[in-house]
N, C-alpha and C positions, 0 to 999 in steps of 0.2 A: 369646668375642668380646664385646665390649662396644660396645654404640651411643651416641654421643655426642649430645647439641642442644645447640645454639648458637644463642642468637637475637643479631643483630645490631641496631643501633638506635644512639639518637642521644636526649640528655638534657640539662636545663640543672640547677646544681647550684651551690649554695652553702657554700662551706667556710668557718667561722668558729672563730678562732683570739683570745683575751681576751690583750690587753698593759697590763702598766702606766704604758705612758703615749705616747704617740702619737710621737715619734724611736722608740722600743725596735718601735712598729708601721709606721714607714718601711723601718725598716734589716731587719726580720724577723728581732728578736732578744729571747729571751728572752719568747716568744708561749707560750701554752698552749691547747694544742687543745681544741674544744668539741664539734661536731657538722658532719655533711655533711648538708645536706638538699635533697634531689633530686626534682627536678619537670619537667614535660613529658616525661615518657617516651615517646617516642614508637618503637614495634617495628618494625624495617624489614623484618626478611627472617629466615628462621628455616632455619639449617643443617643436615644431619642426617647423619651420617659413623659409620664402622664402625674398631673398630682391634682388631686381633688380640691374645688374650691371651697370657698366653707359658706357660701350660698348658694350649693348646689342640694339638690332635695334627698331626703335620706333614701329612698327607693335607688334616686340613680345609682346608690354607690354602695346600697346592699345587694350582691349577687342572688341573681334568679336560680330560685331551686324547684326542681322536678319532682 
């Protein structure tokens, strides 16, 4: 079994992209990527979830009944 976390949340981020020359940076052509820089992170809520392995034994992961 393997336990997963997920934290969910919400970010402001700049993506910045070098052209040579401002039409080739309207039309979004022929741009080269630079860097993403990501700020106000802010964590909302954190998930926490189970997923079955597929080498784990059938008993583990058929519920016991009474």
């Amino acid at each position: 079994m393997t336990v997963i976390k997920t934290k969910i949340g919400s970010a402001f981020f700049e993506y910045i992209e070098h052209y040579p020359n401002e039409q080739d940076a309207l039309d979004s052509k022929n741009g080269e990527f630079k860097e993403v820089k990501i700020g106000k992170l802010k964590m909302e809520r954190t998930k926490i979830s189970k997923k079955e392995s597929s080498n784990d034994s059938k008993s583990e992961r058929t519920p016991k009944t009474s």
